[in-house]
C-alpha positions, 0 to 999 in steps of 0.5 A, spaced: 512 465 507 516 465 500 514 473 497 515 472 489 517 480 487 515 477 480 508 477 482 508 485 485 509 481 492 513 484 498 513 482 506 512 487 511 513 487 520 506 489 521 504 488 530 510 485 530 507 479 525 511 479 518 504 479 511 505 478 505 503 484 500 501 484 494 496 490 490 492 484 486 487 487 480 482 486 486 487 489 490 486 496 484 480 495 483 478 497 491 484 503 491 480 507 484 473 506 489 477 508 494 480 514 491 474 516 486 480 514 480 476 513 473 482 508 471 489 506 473 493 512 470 489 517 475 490 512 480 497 512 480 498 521 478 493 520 485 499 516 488 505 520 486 501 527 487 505 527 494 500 528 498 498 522 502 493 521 508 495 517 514 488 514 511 491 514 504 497 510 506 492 505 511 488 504 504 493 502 499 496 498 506 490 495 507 488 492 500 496 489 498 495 486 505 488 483 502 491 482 496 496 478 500 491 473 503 491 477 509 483 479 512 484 485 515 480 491 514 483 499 514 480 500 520 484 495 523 491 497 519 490 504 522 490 500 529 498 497 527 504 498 529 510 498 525 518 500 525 519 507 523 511 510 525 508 514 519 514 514 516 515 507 516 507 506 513 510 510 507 516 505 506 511 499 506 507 503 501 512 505 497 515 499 496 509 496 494 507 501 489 514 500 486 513 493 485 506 493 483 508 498 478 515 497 476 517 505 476 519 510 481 513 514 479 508 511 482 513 511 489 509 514 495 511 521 497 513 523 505 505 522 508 501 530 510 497 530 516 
């Protein structure tokens, strides 16, 4: 699998399989629907308010695997494993947010219960 960081994409071990990720503007569009957003400015003060849900993480996981070409619903990301627990689902999704967004505002604070 070839990841292209110029494309927003990174790779991520989930279940002990390696996926693409990628935050696509369908990818986005899913996330301000999901997190009743009007737009990307209040997605993202969303994201870097520092306060995310197991779910919120399951989210924003769930639509960059969709946006990798993955088909796998929220429900199934939250049955996943992967390296590091919760903090580990917060890497990914710092990750993936830094390379969607290019800056470290947009990073994922430490998960709340």
């Amino acid at each position: 699998m070839i990841i292209n960081p110029q494309r927003g994409e990174i790779a991520a071990e989930l279940d002990g399989t390696r996926y693409r990720l990628c935050l696509t503007l369908g990818a986005l569009a899913e996330l301000e629907a999901g997190f009743g957003a009007d737009d990307l400015q209040a997605l993202v003060k969303r994201m870097a308010s520092g306060r995310l849900s197991a779910r919120d993480l399951a989210r924003i996981v769930g639509a960059g695997l969709r946006g990798g070409g993955a088909s796998l619903s929220d429900e199934e990301v939250m049955a996943m494993a992967v390296d590091g627990g919760v903090a580990g689902f917060a890497e990914i999704v710092a990750r993936l947010l830094t390379a969607t967004f290019g800056s470290a505002e947009a990073t994922a604070p430490e998960p709340r219960d």
